[in-house]
C-alpha positions as CSV (number, residue, x, y, z in Angstrom):
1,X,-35.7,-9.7,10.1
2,X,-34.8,-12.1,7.3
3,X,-35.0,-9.4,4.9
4,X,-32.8,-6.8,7.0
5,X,-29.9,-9.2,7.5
6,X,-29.9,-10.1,3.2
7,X,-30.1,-6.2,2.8
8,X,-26.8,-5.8,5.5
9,X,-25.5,-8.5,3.8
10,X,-25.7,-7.3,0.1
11,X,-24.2,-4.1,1.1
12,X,-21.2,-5.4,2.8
13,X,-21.0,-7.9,-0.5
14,X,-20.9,-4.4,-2.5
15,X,-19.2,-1.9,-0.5
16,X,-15.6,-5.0,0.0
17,X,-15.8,-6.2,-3.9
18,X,-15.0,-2.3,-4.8
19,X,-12.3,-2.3,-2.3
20,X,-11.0,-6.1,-3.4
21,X,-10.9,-4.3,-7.0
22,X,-8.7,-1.5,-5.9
23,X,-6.9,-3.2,-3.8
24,X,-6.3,-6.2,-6.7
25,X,-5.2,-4.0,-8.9
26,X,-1.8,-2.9,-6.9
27,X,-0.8,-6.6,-6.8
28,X,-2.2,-8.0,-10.1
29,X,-0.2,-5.9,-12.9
30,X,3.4,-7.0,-11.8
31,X,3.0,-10.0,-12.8
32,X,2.1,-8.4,-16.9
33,X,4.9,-6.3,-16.6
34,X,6.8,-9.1,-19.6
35,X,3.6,-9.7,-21.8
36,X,3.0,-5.7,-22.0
37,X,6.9,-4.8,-22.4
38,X,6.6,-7.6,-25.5
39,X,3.3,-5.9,-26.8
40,X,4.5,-1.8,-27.3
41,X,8.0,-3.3,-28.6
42,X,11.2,-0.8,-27.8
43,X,9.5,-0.6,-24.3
44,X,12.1,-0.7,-21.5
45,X,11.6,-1.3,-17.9
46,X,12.1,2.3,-16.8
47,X,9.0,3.2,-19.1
48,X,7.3,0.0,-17.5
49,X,7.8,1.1,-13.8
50,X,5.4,3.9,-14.4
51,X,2.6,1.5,-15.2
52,X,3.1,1.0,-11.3
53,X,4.2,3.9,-10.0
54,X,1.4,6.2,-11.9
55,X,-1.0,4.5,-10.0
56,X,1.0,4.3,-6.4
57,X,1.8,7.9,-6.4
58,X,-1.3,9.7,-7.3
59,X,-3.2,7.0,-4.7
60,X,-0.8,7.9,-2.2
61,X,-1.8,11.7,-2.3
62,X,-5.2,11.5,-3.0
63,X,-6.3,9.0,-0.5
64,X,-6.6,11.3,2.6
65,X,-8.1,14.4,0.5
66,X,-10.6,12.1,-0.9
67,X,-11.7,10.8,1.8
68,X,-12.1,14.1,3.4
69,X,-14.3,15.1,0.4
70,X,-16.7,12.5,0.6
71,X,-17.1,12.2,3.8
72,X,-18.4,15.7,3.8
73,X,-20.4,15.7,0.7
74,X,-21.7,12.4,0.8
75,X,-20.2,8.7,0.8
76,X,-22.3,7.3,-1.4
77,X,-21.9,9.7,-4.2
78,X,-18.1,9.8,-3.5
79,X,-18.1,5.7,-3.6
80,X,-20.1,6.1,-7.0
81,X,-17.8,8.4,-8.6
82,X,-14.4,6.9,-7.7
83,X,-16.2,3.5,-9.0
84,X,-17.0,5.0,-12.5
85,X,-14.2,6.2,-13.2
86,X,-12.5,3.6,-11.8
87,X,-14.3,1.2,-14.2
88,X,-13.7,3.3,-17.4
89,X,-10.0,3.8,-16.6
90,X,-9.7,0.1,-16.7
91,X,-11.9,-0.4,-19.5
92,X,-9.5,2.1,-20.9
93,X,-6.3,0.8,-20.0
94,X,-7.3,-2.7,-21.9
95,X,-7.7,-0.6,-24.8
96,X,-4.4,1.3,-24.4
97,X,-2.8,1.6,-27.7
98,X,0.6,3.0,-26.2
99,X,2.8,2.7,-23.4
100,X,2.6,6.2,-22.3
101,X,-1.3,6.0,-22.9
102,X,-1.7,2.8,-20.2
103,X,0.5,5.2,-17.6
104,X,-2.4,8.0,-18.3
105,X,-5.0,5.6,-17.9
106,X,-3.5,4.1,-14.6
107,X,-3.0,7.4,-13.3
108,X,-6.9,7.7,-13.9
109,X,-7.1,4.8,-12.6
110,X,-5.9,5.8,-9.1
111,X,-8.0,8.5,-8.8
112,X,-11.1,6.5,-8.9
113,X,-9.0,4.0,-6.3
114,X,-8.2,7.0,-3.9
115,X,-11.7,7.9,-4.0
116,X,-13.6,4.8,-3.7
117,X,-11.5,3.1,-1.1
118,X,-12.1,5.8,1.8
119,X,-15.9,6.0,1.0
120,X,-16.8,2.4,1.0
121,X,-15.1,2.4,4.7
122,X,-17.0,5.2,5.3
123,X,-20.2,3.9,4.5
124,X,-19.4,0.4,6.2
125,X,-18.8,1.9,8.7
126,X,-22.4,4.0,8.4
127,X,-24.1,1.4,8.0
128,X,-23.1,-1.7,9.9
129,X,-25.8,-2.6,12.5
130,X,-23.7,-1.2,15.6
131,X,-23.3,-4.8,17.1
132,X,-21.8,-6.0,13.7
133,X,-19.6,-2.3,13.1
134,X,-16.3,-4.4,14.3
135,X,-17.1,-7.2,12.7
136,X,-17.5,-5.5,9.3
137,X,-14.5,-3.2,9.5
138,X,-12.6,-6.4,10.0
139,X,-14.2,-8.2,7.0
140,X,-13.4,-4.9,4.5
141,X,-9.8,-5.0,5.7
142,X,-9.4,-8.8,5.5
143,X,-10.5,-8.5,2.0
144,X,-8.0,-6.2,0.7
145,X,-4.8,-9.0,2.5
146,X,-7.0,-11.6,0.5
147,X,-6.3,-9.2,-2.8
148,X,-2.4,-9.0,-2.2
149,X,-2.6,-13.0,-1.7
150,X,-4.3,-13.7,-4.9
151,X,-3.3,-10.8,-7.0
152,X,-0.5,-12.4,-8.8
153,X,-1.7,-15.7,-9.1
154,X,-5.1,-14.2,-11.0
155,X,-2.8,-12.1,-13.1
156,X,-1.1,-14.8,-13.8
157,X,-3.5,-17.0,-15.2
158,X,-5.3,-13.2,-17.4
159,X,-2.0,-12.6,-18.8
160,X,-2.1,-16.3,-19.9
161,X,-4.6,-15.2,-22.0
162,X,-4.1,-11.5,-22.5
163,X,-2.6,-9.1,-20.8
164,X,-5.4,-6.7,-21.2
165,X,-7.6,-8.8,-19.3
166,X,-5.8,-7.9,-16.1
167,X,-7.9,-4.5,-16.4
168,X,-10.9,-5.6,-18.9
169,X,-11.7,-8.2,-15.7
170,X,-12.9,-4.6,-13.7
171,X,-15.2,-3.5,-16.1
172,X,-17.8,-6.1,-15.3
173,X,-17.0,-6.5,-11.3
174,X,-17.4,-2.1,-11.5
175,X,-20.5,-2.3,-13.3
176,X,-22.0,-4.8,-11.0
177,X,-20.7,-3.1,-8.3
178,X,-22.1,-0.2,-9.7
179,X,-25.7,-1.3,-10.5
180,X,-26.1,-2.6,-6.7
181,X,-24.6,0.4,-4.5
182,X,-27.0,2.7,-6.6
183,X,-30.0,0.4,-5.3
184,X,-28.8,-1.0,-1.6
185,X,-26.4,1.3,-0.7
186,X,-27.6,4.0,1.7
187,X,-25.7,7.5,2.2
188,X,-23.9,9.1,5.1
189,X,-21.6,12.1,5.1
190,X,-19.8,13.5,8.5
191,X,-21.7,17.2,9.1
192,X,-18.4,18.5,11.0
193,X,-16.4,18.8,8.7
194,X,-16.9,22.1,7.3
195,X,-13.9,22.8,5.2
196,X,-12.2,21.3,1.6
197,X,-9.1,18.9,2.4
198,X,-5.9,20.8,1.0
199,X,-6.0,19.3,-2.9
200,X,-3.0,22.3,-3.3
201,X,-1.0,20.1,-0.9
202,X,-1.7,17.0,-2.4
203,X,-0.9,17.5,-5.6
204,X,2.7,19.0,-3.9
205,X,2.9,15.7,-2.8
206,X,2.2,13.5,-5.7
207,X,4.8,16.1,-7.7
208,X,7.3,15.9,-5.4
209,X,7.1,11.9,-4.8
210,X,6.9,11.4,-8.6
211,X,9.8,13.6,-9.6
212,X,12.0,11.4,-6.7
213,X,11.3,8.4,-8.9
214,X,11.9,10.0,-11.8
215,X,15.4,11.0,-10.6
216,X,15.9,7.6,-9.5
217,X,14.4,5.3,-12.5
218,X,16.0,7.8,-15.2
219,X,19.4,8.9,-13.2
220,X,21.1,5.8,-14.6
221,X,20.6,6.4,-18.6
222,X,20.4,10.1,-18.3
223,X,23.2,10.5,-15.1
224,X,23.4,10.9,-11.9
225,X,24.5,14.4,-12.5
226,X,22.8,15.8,-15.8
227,X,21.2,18.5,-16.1
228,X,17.4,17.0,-16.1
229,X,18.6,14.6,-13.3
230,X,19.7,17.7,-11.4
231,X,16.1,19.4,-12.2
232,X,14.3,16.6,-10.8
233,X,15.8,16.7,-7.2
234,X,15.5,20.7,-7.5
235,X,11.7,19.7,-8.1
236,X,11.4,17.4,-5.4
237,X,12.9,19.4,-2.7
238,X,10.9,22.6,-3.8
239,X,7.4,21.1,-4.0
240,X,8.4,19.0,-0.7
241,X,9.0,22.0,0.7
242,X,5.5,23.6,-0.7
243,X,3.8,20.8,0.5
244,X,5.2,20.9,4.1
245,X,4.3,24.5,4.4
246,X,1.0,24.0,2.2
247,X,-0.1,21.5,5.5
248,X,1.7,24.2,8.0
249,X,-1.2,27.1,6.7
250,X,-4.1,25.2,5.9
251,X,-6.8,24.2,8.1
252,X,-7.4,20.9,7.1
253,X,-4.2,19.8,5.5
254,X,-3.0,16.4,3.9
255,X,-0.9,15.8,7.1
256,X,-1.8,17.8,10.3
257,X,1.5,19.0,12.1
258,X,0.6,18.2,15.6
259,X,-0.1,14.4,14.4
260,X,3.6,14.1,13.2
261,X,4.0,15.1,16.9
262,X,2.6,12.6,18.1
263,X,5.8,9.8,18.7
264,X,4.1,6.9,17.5
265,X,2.5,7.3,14.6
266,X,5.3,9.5,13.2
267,X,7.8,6.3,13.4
268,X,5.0,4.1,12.6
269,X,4.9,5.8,9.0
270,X,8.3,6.3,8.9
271,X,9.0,2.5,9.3
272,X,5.7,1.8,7.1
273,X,7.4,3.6,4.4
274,X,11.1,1.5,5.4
275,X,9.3,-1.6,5.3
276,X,6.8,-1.3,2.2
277,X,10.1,-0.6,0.2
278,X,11.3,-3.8,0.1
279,X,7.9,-5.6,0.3
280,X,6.9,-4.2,-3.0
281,X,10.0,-4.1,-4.9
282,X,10.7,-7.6,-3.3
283,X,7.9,-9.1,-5.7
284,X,9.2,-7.1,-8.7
285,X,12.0,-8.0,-8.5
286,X,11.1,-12.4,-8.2
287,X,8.6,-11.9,-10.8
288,X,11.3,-10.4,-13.1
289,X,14.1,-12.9,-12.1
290,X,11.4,-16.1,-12.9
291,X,10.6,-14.2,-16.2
292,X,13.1,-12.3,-17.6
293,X,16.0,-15.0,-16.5
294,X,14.4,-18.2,-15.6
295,X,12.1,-17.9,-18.2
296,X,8.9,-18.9,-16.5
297,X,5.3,-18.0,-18.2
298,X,2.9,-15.5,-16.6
299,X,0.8,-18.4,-15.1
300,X,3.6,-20.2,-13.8
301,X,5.0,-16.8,-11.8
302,X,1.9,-15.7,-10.4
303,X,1.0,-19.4,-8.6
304,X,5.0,-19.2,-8.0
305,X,4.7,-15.8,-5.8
306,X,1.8,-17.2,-4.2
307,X,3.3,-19.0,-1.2
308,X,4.8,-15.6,0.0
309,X,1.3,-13.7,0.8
310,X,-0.1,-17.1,1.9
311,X,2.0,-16.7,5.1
312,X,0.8,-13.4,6.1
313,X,-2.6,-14.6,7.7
314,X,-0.7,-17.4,10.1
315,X,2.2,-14.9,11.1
316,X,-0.4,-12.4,11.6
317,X,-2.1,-14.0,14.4
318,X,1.4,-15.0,15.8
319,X,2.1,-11.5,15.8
320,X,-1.2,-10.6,17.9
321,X,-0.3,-13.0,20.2
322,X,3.4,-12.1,20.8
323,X,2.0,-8.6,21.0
324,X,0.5,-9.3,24.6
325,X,4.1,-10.2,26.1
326,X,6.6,-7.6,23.7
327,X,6.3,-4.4,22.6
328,X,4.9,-3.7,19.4
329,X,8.2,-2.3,17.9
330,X,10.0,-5.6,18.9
331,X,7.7,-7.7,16.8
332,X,7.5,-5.4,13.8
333,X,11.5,-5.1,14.3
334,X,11.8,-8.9,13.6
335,X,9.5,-8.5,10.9
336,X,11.4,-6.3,9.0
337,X,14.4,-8.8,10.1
338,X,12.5,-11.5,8.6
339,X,11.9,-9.5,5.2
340,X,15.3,-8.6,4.7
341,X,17.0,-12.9,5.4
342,X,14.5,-13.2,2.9
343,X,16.1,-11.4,0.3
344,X,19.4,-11.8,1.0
345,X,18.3,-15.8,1.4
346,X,17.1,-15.2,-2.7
347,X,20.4,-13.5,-3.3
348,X,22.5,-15.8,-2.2
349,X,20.8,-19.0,-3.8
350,X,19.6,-18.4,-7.3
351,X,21.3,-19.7,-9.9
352,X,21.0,-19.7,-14.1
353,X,19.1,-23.2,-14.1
354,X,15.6,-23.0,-12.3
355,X,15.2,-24.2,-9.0
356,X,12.0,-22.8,-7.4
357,X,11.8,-24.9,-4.8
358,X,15.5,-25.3,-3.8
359,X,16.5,-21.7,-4.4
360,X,13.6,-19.0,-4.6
361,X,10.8,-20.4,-2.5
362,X,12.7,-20.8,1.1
363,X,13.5,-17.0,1.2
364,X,10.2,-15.9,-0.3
365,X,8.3,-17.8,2.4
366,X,10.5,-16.5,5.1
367,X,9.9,-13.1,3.9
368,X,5.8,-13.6,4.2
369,X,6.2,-14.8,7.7
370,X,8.1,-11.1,8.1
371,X,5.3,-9.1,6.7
372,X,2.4,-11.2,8.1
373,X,4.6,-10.3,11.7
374,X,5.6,-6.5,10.5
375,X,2.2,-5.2,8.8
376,X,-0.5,-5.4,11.2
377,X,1.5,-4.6,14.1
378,X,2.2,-1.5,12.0
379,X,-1.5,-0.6,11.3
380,X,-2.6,-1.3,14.6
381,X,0.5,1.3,16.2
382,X,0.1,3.8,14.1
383,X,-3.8,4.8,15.5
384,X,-2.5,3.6,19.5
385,X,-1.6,6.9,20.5
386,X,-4.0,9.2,18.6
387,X,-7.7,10.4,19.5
388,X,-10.5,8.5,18.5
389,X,-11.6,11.1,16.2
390,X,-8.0,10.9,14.3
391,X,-7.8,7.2,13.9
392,X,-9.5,7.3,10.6
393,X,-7.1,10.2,9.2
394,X,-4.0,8.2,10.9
395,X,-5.0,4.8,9.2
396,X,-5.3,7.0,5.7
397,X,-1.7,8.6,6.5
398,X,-0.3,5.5,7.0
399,X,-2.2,3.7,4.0
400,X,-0.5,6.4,1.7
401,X,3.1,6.3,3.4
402,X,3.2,3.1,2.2
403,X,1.9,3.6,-1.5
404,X,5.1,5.8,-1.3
405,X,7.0,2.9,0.0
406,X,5.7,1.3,-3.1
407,X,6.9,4.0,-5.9
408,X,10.5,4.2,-4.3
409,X,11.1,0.2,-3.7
410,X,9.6,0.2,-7.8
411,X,12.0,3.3,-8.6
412,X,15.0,1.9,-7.0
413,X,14.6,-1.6,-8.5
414,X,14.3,-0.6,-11.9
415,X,17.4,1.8,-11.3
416,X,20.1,-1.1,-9.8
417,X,18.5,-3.5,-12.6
418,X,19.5,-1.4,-15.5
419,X,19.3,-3.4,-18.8
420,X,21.7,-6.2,-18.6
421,X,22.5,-8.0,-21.9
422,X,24.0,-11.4,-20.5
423,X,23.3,-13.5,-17.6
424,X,26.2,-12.6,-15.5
425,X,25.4,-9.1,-15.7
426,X,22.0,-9.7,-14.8
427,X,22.7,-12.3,-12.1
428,X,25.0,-8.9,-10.5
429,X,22.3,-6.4,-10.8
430,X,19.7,-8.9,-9.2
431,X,22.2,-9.6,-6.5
432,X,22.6,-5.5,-5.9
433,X,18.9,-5.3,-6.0
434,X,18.2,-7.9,-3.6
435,X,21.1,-6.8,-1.3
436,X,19.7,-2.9,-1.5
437,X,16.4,-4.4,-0.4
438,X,17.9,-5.7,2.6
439,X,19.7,-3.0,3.8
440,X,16.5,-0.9,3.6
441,X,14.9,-3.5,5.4
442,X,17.3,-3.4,7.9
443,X,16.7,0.5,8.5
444,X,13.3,-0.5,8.8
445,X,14.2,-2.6,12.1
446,X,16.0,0.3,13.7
447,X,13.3,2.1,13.2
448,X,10.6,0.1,14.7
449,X,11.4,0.2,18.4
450,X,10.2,3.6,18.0
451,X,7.2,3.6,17.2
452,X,5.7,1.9,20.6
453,X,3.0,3.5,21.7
454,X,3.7,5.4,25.1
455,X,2.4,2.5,27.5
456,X,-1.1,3.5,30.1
457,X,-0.3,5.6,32.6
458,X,-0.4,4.3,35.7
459,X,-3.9,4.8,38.0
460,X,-3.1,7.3,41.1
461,X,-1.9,5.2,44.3
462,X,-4.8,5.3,47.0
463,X,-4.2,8.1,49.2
464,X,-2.8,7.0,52.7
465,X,-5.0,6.6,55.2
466,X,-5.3,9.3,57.7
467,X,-3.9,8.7,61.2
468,X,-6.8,8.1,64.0
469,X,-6.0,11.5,66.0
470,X,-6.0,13.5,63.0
471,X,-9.7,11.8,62.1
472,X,-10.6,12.5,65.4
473,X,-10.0,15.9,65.3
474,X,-11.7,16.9,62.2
């Protein structure tokens, strides 16, 4: 018995250190984004948002496919796959000898991400003893909050060092990881599905979503109305259009139709998207206002942004608990409230001498308490209304709506930011950027009320009791 629990153990150790990797590895680069820009000299930070958006766009549209694939030919060899290559894109990455180079090996990156994550909830899912399944799931997911919590305070003290470190730190987590799946890990695959996911539709998706941010990071320098501005939004409205019709004809498509039907869970991506806008590009755009303008050092940002994700588990629980008195759209509504007095908070108190705790901090922890309110009330709405048998797709769907929040919120940070040469300028263009953040938050509230799922229907009144005569006569 001893034995079987070490065994369940080991694997859930496994299967949630390859997910904390992934998920690290959103959170942990912003805070590198100074050290790398100073190491490929000439680098600006429209070159430097693709170091974060390479990896959020190509996750976002692989995620669902992949997970389709492995769960029909086999979790474990998907898990072992995404991991390797995972692994060597960061190994990779460290070694990066270009700007242009790290955006190739991020984009690899991803792909190892968008296959990995999917299977190792797939196979804890297989093979948590049935009593424990809840529990497990709930450990996996907790895991990945605890990465956004830590991410930019461990990349803070790597890029200390180096900022190749931030990926070189994978290569012996992955190859651990690695070593024990092969031995503990057992296999499982879903013998249902029959059919490939639509990859045709996918990579519609990732072209569409990455010329949008292309249009946005490069419409500045190049124009709003140049030519290879213009070519970008043709591209984005043709292959958005491919890919809507791609998931129209094919039987097992990116996005099913009939679950964008489905009230709830289309708003709850919708205002996933509204809200992971601003969440993302809110901690750009601190970590670029302590180091570009305040002048702080990678180790003192990332234990600065700290604070912020540290509020997300406490709000969290008040948000399950408001959740049994007020609709779910209500609490995710003041959420996205929350996020956006947080920014406008930051806005309206920074100054040019540094004043963390005075001026920054306040509106950062305000906006935690939003996302620890906003975020799991959006995870858990999304799924309310579907099938049991859709849940897993739905969670995906949502999962990559808001890896597209986090390209655009990137894109449209780096576009109101520009490249201002004096502090004024710069203290404007933060101002604009915090301000934008805001308002985007604010469509995210409007949104929210939305996405309540219907409520229960209510059980069939008893049927009146017949009168005496009329029991007497039958």
């Amino acid at each position: 018995m001893a034995n079987t629990s070490q065994r369940s153990g080991l694997i859930l150790l496994v299967l949630t250190l390859a997910a904390f990797m992934a998920s690290l590895d959103v959170f942990i680069v912003n805070v590198a984004f100074d050290a790398i820009g100073d190491d490929f000299r000439g680098t600006g930070i429209t070159d430097l948002a693709w170091v974060l958006n390479a990896y959020a766009i190509l996750f976002a549209a692989l995620l669902v496919p992949a997970g389709r694939l492995t769960d029909r030919y086999g979790r474990k060899r998907g898990f072992l796959i995404g991991l390797v290559l995972f692994t060597a894109a960061s190994a990779a990455c460290g070694a990066a000898g270009s700007i242009w180079a790290l955006v190739g090996f991020r984009a690899l990156q991803a792909v190892g991400a968008a296959i990995l994550t999917p299977a190792s909830l797939g196979l804890v899912v297989a093979s948590a003893p049935p009593e424990r399944r809840a529990a497990w799931v709930r450990i996996w997911a907790a895991v990945g909050a605890l990465a956004a919590a830590l991410g930019p305070a461990v990349g803070g003290v790597l890029v200390e060092a180096s900022w190749q470190l931030v990926f070189l730190v994978n290569v012996p987590v992955g190859v651990a990881a690695l070593v024990a799946a092969v031995v503990w890990v057992p296999d499982s695959r879903d013998t249902s599905i029959t059919r490939n996911p639509d990859l045709v539709g996918a990579i519609l998706l990732a072209s569409s979503v990455g010329a949008l941010s292309l249009a946005i990071v490069q419409g500045p320098s190049w124009g709003w109305t140049s030519g290879r501005t213009n070519a970008a939004w043709i591209v984005t409205a043709v292959t958005l259009a491919a890919f809507l019709l791609s998931s129209a004809r094919h039987p097992a498509p990116v996005i099913a139709p009939a679950l964008m039907r489905v009230k709830a869970f289309a708003w709850s991506n919708v205002t996933a998207l509204l809200f992971t806008v601003p969440f993302a590009a809110a901690l750009l755009t601190n970590i670029l206002w302590m180091q570009e303008v305040w002048h702080f050092s990678a180790i003192e940002t990332g234990f600065a942004v700290a604070p912020g994700p540290l509020m997300v588990p406490p709000f969290a629980l008040v948000s399950a608990r408001l959740a049994r008195r007020l609709p779910v759209g209500v609490i995710v509504s003041a959420g996205c409230l929350l996020c956006g007095l947080g920014s406008v908070v930051v806005a309206t108190q920074v100054g040019a001498t540094p004043d963390y705790a005075g001026e920054l901090l306040p509106g950062w922890l305000i906006g935690g308490a939003g996302v620890g309110l906003a975020l799991p009330s959006i995870l858990s709405a999304a799924t309310a209304d579907l099938p049991a048998s859709q849940a897993a797709t739905g969670s995906a769907i949502v999962s990559m709506s808001r890896q597209i929040g986090t390209a655009l919120g990137v894109s449209l940070v780096v576009a109101v930011l520009g490249t201002p040469t004096t502090y004024d300028a710069a203290h404007t263009a933060f101002q604009h950027a915090w301000w934008l953040l805001a308002a985007v938050a604010a469509a995210g509230a409007l949104s929210a009320p939305l996405m309540t799922p219907a409520p229960e229907p209510e059980p069939a009144p008893a049927p009146a009791p017949a009168h005496p005569a009329a029991e007497a006569a039958s």
